[in-house]
Backbone as a ProteinNet text record, in pm:
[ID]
protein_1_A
[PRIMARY]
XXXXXXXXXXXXXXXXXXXXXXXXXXXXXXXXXXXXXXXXXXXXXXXXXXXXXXXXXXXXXXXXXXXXXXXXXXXXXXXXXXXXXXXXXXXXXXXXXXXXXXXXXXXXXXXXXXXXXXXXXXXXXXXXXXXXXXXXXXXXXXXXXXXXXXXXXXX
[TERTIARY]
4726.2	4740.9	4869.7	4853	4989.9	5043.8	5132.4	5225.9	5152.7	5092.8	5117.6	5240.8	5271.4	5364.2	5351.3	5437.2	5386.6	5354.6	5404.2	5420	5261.1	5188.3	5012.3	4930.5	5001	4901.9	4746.4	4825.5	4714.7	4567.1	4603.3	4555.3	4436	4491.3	4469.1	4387	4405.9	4303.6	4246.3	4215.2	4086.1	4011.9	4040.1	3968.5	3891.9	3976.2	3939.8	3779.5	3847	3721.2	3607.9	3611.3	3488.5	3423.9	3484.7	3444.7	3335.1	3412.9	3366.7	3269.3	3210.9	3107.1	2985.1	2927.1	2861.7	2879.6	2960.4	2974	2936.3	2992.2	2895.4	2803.7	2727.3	2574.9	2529.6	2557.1	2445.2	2445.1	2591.7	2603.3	2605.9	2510.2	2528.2	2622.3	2752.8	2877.7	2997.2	3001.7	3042.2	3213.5	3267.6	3394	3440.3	3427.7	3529.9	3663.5	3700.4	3865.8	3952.6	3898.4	3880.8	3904.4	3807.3	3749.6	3824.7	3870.2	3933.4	4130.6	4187.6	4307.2	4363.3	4522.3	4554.4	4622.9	4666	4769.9	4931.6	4973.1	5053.2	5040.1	4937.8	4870.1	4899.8	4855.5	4810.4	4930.6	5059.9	5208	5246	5251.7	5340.1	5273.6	5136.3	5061.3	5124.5	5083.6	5146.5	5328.3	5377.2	5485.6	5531.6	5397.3	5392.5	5323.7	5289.7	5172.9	5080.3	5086.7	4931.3	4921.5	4849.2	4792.3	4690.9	4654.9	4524	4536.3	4400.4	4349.3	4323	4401.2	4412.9	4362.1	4233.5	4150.3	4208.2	4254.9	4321.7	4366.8	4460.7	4561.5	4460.2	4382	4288.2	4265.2	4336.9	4290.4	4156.7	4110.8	3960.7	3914.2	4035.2	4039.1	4183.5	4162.7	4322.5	4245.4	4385.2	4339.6	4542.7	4500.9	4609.8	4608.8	4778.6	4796.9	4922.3	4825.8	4963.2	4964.5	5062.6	5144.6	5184.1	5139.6	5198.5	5193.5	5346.1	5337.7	5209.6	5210.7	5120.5	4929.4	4879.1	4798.1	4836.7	4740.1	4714.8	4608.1	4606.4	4516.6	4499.7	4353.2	4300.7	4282.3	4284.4	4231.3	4241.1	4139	4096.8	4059.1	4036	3965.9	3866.8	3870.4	3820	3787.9	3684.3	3664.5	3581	3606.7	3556.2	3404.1	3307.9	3179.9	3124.6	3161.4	3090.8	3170.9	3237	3297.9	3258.6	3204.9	3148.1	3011	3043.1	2973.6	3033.8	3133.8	3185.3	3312.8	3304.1	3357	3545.8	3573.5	3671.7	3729.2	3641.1	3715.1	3697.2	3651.5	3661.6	3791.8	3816.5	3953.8	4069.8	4082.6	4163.4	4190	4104.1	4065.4	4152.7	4114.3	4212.3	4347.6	4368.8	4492.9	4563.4	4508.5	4613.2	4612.8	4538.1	4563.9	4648.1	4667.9	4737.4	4877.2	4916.5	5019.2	5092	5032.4	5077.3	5150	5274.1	5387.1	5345.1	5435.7	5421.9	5364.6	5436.7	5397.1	5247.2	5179.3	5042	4960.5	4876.3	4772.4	4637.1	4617.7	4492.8	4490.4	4358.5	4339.2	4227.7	4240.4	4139.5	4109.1	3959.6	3910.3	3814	3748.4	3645.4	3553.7	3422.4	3354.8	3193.2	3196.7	3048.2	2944.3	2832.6	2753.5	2616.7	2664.5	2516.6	2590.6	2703.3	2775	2743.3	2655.7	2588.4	2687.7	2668.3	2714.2	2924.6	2976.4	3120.5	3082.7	2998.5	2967.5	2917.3	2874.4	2804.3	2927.2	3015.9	3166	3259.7	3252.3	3363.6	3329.9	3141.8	3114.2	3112.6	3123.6	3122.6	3274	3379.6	3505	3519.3	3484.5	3489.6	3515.6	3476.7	3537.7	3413	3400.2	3331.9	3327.1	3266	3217.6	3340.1	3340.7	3381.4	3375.7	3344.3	3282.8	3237.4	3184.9	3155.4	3224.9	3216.6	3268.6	3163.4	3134.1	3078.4	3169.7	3077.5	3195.9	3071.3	3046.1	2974.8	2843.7	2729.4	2576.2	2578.1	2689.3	2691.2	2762	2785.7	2914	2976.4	3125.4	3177.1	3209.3	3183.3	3191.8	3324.7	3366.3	3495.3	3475.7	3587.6	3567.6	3736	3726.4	3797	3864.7	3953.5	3942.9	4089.3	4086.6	4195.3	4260.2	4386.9	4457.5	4436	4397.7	4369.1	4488.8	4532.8	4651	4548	4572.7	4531.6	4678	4604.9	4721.4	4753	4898.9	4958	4934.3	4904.2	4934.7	4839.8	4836	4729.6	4578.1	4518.3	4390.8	4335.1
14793	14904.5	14978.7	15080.8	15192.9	15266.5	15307.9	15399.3	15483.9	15622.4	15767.4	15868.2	15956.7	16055	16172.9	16224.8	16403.5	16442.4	16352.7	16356.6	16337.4	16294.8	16247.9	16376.5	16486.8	16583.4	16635.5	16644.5	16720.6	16631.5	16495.9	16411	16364.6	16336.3	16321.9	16416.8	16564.5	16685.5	16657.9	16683.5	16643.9	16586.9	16392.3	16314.5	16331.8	16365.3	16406.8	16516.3	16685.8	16738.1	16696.8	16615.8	16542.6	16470.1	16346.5	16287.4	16331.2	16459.5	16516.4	16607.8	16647.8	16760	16659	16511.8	16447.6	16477.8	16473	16479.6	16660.1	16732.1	16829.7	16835.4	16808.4	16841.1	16746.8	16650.2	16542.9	16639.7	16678.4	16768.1	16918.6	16972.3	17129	17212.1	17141.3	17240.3	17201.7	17358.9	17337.9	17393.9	17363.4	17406	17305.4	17170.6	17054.1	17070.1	17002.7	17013.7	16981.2	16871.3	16791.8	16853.5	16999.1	17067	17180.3	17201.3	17312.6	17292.5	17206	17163.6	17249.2	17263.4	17291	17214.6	17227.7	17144.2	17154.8	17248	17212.2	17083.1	17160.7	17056.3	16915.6	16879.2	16722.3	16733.4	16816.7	16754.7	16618.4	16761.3	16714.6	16616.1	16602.5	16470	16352.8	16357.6	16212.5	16207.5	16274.4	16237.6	16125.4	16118.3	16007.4	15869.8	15810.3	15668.5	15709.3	15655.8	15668.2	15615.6	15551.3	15470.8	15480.3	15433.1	15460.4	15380.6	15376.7	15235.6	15307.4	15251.3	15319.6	15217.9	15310.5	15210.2	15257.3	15202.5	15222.9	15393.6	15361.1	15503.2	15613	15584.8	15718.4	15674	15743.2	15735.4	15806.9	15640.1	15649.8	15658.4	15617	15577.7	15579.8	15651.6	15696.9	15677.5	15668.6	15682.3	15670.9	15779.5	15795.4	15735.1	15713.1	15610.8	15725.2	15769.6	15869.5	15736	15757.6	15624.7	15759.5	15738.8	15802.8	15656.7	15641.9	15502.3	15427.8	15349.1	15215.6	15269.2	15391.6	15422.5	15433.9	15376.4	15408.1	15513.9	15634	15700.7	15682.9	15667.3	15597.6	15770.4	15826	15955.2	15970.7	16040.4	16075.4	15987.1	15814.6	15763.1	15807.9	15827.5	15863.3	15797.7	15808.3	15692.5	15824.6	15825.8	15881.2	15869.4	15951	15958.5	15856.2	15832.5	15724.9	15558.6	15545.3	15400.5	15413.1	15509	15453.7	15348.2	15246	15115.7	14992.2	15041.7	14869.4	14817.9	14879.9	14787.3	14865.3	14926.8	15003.3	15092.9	15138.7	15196.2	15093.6	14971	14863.8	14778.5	14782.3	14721.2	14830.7	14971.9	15053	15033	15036.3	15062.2	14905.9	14790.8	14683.3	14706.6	14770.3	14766	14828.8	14941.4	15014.3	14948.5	14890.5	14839.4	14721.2	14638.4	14559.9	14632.1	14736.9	14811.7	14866.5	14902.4	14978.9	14920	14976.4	14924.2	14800.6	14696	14601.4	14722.4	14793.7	14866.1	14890.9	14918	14996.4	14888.1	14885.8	14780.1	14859	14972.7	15004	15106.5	15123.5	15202.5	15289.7	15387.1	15502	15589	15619.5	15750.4	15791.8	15920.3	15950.9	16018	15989.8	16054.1	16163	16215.9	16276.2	16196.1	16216.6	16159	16160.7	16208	16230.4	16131.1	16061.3	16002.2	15865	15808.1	15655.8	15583.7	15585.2	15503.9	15461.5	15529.7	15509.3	15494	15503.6	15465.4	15322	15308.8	15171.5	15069.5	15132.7	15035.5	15019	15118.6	15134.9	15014.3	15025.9	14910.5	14765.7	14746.5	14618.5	14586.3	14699.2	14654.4	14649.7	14635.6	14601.1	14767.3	14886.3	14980.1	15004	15050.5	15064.5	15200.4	15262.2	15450.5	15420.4	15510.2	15523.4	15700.3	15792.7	15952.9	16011.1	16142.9	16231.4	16344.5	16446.8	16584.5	16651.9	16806.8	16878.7	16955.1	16984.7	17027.5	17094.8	17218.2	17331.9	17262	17264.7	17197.7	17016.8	16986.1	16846.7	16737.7	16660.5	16588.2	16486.9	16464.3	16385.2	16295.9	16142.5	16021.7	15937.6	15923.2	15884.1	15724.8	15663.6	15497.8	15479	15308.2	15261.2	15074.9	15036.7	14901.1	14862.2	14783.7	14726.5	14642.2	14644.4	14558.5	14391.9	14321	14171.3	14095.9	13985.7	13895.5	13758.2	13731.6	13590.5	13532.5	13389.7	13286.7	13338.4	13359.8	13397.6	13564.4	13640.3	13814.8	13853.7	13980	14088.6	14086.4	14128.4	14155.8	14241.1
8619.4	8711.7	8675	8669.3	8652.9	8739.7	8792.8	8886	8815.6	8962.2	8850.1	8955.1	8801.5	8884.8	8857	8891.8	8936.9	8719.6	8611.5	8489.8	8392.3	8540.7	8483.7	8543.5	8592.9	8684.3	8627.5	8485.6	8412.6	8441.6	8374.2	8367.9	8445.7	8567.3	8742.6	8755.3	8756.7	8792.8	8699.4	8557.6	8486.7	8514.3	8546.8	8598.9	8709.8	8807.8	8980.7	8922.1	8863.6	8850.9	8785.1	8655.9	8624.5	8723.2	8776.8	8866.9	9005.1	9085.7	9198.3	9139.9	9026.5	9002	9024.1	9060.5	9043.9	9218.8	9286.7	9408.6	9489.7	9392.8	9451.8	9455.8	9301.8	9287.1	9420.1	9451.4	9569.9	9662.9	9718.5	9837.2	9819.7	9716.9	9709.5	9730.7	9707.7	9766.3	9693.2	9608	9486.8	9542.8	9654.7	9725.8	9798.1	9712.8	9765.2	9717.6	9825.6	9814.1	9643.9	9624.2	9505	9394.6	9402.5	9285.7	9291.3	9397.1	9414.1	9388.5	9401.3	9385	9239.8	9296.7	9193.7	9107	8982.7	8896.5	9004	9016.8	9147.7	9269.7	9299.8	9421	9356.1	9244.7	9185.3	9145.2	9170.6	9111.2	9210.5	9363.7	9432.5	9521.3	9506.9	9594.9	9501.5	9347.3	9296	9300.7	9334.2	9421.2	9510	9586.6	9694.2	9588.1	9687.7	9610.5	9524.1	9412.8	9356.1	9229.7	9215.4	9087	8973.1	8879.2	8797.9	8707.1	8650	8527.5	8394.3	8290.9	8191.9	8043.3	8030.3	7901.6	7800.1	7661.8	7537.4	7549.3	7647.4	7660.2	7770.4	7772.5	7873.5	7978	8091.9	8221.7	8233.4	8330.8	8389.2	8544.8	8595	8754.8	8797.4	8910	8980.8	9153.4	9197.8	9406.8	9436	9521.4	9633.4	9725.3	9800.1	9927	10074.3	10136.6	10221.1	10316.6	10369.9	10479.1	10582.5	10679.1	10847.5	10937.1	10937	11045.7	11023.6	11099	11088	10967.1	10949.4	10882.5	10733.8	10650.3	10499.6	10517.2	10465.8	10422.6	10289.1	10243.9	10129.3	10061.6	9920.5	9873.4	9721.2	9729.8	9611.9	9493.2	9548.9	9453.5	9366.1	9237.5	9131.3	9060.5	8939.1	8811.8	8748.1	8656.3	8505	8570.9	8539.2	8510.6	8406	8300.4	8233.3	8261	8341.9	8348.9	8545.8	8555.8	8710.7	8707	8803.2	8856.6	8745.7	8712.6	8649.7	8683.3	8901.2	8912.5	8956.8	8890	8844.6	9024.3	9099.7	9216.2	9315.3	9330.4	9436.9	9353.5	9239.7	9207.9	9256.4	9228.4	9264.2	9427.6	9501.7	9624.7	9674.5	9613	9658.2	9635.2	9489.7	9476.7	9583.8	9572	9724.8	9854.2	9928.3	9974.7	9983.7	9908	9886.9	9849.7	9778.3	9785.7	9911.6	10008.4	10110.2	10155.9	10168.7	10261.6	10410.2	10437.8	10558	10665.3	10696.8	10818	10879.7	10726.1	10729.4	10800.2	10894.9	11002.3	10966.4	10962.8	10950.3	10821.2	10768.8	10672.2	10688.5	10629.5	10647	10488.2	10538.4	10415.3	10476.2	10412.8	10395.7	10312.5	10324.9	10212.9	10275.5	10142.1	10189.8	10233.3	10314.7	10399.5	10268.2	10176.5	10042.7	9964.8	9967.9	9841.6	9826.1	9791.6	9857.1	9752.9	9661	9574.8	9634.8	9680.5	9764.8	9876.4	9973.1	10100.4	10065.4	9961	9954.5	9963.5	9831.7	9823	9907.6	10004.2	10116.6	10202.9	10246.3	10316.8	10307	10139.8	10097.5	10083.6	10095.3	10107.3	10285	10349.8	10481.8	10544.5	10513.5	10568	10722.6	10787.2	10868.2	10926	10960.6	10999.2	11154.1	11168.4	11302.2	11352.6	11256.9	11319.2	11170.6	11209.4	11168.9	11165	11076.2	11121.7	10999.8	11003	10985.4	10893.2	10754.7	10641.3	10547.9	10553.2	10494.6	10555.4	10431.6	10460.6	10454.4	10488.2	10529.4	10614.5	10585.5	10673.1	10617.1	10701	10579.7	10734.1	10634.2	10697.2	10685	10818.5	10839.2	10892	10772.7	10781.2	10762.5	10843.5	10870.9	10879	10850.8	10837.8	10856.3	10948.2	10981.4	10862.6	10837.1	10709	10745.7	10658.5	10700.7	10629.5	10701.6	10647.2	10598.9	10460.1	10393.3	10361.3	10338.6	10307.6	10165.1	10140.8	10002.3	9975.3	10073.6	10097.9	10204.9	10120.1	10218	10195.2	10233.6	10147.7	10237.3
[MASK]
+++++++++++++++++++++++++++++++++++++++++++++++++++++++++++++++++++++++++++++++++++++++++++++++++++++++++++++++++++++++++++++++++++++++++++++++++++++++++++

């Protein structure tokens, strides 16, 4: 796992837009946030937390961690289009969690309501729905999971 910093932006937005064009096409809406970001934008977010998995020098998978008091907001988990399902954003997705500062008790994300394949992983990482909201011709599903204490850390 690698620190990223505001020094991987390019990087980060490449990945991110490959990634999310698989996510528009499901949800016909080619004006996700994701896609729309700028190289600015992807400076000063990896500023804060954020990580990624790097195969013989090429990042394939990155995810952000914002901290507001006791919440982790989980974002912009990503993985390359051809290294998606091996595995690669349920390891990211632990890592941050397991990263987040003592403080953090609960964690949060969300995703499109067409995005099965991350709704699938969110649920098998214990995330659980808790609303809806309405976002062009679809909706994006808001999940949630309390931080769990095991013997010898977090998990």
């Amino acid at each position: 796992m690698n620190r990223l910093g505001p020094a991987d932006a390019g990087e980060v937005l490449t990945l991110q837009r490959a990634a999310y064009v698989t996510e528009a096409r499901a949800h016909d809406d080619w004006d996700l946030p994701p896609l729309l970001e700028t190289l600015d934008e992807t400076r000063a977010a990896l500023a804060g937390l954020s990580w990624g998995i790097r195969e013989a020098g090429r990042l394939v998978a990155s995810v952000r961690l914002t901290v507001t008091g006791s919440v982790g907001v989980i974002g912009r988990l990503v993985v390359a289009p051809d290294r998606q399902g091996a595995g690669l954003g349920g390891t990211l997705l632990r890592f941050a969690e397991s990263a987040a500062p003592p403080a953090v008790t609960v964690f949060r994300l969300f995703t499109g309501s067409k995005s099965v394949g991350p709704l699938a992983l969110y649920a098998k990482n214990g995330y659980r729905e808790t609303h809806r909201t309405p976002e062009n011709n679809h909706e994006l599903v808001h999940l949630e999971k309390a931080r769990v204490e095991v013997p010898g850390g977090v998990r």
